[in-house]
N, C-alpha and C positions, 0 to 999 in steps of 0.2 A: 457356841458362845462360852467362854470364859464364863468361869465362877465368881464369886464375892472375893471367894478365901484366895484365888489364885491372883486376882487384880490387887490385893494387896498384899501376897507375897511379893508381886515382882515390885509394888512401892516400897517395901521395908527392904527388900535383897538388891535387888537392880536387876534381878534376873528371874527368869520362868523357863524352867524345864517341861514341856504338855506331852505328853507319850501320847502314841495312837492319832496324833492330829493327821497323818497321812495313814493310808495301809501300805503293808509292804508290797503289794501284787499292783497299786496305781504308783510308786518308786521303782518297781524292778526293771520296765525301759528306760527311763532313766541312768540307772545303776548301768546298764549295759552300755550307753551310751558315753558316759563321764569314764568308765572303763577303758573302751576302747579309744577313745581322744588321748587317755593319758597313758597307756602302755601300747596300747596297736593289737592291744588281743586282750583277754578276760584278766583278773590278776591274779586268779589261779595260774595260767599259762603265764604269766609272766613270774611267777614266784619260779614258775618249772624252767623256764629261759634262764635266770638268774643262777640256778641251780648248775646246771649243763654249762656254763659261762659266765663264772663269777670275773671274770675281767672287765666285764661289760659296767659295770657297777658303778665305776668311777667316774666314766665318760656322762653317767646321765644325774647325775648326783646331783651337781650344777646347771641345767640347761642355762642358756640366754636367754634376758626379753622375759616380760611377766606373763606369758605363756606357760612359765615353771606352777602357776594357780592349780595349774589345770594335770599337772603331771608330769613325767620326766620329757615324754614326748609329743604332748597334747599339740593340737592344731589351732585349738580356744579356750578361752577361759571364760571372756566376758560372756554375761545373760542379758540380753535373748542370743543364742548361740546360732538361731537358722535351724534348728532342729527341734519339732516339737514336743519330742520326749522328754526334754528337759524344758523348753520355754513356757508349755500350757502349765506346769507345774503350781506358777505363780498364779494361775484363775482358780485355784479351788477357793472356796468362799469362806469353810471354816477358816482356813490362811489367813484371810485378809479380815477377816471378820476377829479374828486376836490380833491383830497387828493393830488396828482401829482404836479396840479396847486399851490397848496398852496404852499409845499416843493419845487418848482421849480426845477424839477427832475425827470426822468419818472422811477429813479431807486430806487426805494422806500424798507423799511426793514418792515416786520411786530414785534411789540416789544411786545405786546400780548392784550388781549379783555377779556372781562369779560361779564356777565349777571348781570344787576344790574338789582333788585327791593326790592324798600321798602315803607312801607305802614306808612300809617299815623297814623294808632293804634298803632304802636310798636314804631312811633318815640322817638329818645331821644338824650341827648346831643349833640342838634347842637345848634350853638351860639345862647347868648341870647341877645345879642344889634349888630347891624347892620355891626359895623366896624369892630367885632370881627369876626375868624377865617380865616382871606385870608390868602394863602399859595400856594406854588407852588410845581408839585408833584414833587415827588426823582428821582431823577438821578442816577443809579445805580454805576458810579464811585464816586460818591461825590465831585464832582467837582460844582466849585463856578459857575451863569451862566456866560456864555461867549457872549462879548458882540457883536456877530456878530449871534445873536437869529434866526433870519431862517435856518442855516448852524448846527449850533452845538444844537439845539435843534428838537423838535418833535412834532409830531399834537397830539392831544387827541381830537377826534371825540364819540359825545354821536348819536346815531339813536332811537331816541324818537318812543317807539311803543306804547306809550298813551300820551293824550294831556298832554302836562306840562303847565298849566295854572299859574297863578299867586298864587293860594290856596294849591297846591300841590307841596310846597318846589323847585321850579326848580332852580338850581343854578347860582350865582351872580358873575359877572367878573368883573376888576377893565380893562375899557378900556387904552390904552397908557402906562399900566406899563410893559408891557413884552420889550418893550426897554431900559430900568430903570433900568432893574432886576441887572446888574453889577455897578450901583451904590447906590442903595437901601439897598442891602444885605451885609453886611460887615462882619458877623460872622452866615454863614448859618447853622453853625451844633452846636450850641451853646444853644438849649432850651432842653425842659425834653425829647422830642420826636425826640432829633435828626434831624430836620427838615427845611425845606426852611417857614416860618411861619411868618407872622406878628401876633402881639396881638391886636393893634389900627391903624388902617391905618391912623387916625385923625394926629398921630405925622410923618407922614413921611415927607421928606422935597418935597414931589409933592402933590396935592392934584386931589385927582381921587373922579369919582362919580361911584359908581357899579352901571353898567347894571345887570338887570334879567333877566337869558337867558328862553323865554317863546315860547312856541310853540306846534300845533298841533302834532298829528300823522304823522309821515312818514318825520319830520324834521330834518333834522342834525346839530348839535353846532361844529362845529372845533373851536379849541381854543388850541393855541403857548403852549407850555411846559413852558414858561416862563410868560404865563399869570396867575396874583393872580387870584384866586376863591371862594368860600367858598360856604359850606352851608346854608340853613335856614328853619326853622321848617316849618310844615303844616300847613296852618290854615284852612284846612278842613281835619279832622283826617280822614273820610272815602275814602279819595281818596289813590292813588298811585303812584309814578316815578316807569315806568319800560323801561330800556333804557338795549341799547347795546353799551358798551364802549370799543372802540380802540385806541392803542395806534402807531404811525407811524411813522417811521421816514426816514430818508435819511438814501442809505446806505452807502454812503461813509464815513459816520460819526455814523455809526448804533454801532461801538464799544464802543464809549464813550458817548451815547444818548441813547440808550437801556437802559427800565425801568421794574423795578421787585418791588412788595410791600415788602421789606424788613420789618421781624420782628424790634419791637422797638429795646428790645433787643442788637439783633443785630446788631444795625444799632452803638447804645450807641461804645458795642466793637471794632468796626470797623476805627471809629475816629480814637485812639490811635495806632492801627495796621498800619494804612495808612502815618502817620507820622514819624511813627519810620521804617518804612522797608525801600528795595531799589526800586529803579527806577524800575528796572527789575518785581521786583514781583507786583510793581501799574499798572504793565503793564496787568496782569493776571485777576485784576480785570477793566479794562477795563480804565486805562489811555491810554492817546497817549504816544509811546516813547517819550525820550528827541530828538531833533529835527523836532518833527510835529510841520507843520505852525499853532497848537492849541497854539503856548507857545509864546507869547509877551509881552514886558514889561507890558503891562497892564493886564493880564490877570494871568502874575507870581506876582504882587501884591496882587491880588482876591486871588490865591492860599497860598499869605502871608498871608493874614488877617485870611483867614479860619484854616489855619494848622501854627499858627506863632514859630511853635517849629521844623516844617520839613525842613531839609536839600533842599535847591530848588540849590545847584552847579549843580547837573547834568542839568538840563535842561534851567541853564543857560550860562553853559560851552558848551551847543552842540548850542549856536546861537553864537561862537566866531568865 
C-alpha cells in the first residue's frame, strides 16, 4: 500500500515515482520477451548486429504500423500480448492496489497497455531543446481537460523492466500542471497533430521545472492523464527504455476517459465531425449525455473554446 506522504505527493505533483513496486528477478521474463519482440534477439546482440552493420540502422528507424511501440521489429505491442510473461504482470496486487489508491476508487477500468521499447541506436525525433514537446496524451472523446483531474481523467503507469537512468532518455514531467490543464489549454485540437501539446512551456502563464522521471528496474512512474510529458533523446546510444505501459482509469468515468492512439489522420477528421453532429451521436463516441454532472458552466466554456462553432443548447438546455 501506498503511504499518506506518497498519495499526496502524487495530488500536489501529478505524478509518483514507487521504486521496488516489482523485483527485478519477477521483470527479467518479461524483459526477455519485450526484447526479443522488438530486436529478434537480446539488445546486447542487437547493439553487436548494429555494430557489424551499421547500414541496417536506417531501414528499421521507421517501421510501419504502431507495431514500432514495441520496437523496430516487434510482432506486438498491444497488452495482453498472448504471452504470459508480460500479461500476468498486470495481477500483482501491490500493482493494482496503487493504481486504486491513486484513482481513489476500488472500481477501476482497464483502457489498454502496450510493450514499449526503444533503443538508443535507432533514436530519432525527440525534442531538441528542453522545453519543447510536453503534451498530454488524447482522450478519446476529445474533450477539453476537465478541471476536476482525478475524477474525469486517468493513470498512465510505466513498469520500468530496465534501469531508466538519466542517459537512457527516461521521460520528463512538468510537476503541478495537471491541475492547470483547464486553464492552460484553450484550443487543444488546434496544431498539425491534432493534439493536447505545448511548443515552449517557457511562454505559459505558470512556470514549471520538468522533473526526470529516473529509476531502477522493478519501478513504476504513475503519472495523472493530465500530466504534461515529453520525451528526450539518449545520451548513451547503447542503452535502452524498455517499460510496460498502462493506461487506468475509473470506471465510472471510464466512457469518457478511455484512451486509444488514434491515427493523426483521423484525429484531423474527427474535429469537424464532432462539431457539426448531435448530442446523440457525441454520445457514441464517448461524450456524457447532456445532463451528466460532466457539463458546468466552466467546463461548457472549455468545450466553447475548443469547438467554438458547436452548437452547446443541448447540454445547456438539460441544466434548466
Amino acid at each position: 500500500m501506498l503511504t499518506r506522504e506518497q498519495c499526496e505527493s502524487y495530488q500536489r505533483d501529478g505524478y509518483l515515482l514507487v521504486p521496488d513496486l516489482f523485483s527485478k528477478e519477477q521483470l527479467a521474463p518479461a524483459l526477455a520477451v519485450a526484447e526479443q519482440n522488438a530486436y529478434g534477439k537480446s539488445h546486447e546482440e542487437f547493439n553487436a548486429e548494429i555494430d557489424a552493420h551499421p547500414e541496417i540502422a536506417e531501414t528499421l528507424i521507421r517501421p510501419k504500423g504502431r507495431r514500432s511501440f514495441g520496437g523496430p521489429r516487434a510482432e506486438f505491442h498491444d497488452i495482453p500480448t498472448g504471452i504470459d510473461a508480460i500479461d500476468r504482470t498486470l495481477e500483482h496486487e501491490p500493482f493494482l492496489d496503487a493504481l486504486s489508491q491513486l484513482l481513489d476508487t476500488p472500481d477501476m477500468h482497464y483502457h489498454h497497455g502496450f510493450v514499449y521499447a526503444r533503443s538508443g541506436r535507432l533514436d530519432r525525433g525527440t525534442p531538441k531543446e528542453p522545453w519543447q514537446g510536453f503534451h498530454i496524451d488524447w482522450a478519446k472523446p476529445m474533450l477539453p481537460p476537465h478541471p476536476e483531474w482525478q475524477r474525469y481523467g486517468h493513470i498512465q503507469a510505466w513498469v520500468y523492466l530496465t534501469d531508466n537512468d538519466a542517459d537512457c532518455a527516461p521521460v520528463r514531467v512538468l510537476p503541478g500542471a495537471h491541475s492547470k490543464m483547464n486553464k492552460l489549454i484553450r484550443d487543444p485540437l488546434g496544431t498539425e497533430h491534432a493534439s493536447y501539446r505545448f511548443d515552449d512551456i517557457r511562454k505559459l502563464p505558470y512556470k514549471f521545472e520538468p522533473v526526470t522521471a529516473t529509476g531502477k528496474t522493478g519501478t513504476v512512474l504513475f503519472y495523472s492523464s493530465h500530466t504534461p510529458h515529453s520525451a528526450q533523446a539518449f545520451t548513451n546510444p547503447r542503452k535502452q527504455r524498455a517499460v510496460l505501459f498502462y493506461a487506468v482509469g475509473r470506471r465510472d468515468t471510464s466512457t469518457w476517459t478511455l484512451t486509444e492512439k488514434r491515427d493523426i489522420q483521423e484525429r484531423g477528421r474527427l474535429r469537424p465531425f464532432l462539431t457539426k453532429t448531435t448530442a446523440r451521436v457525441r454520445s457514441l463516441f464517448g461524450w456524457p449525455n447532456p445532463g451528466d454532472d460532466f457539463y458546468t458552466p466552466e467546463t461548457l466554456n472549455l468545450i466553447k473554446n475548443a469547438y467554438p462553432e458547436m452548437d452547446l443548447s443541448p447540454y445547456k438546455e438539460s441544466r434548466l
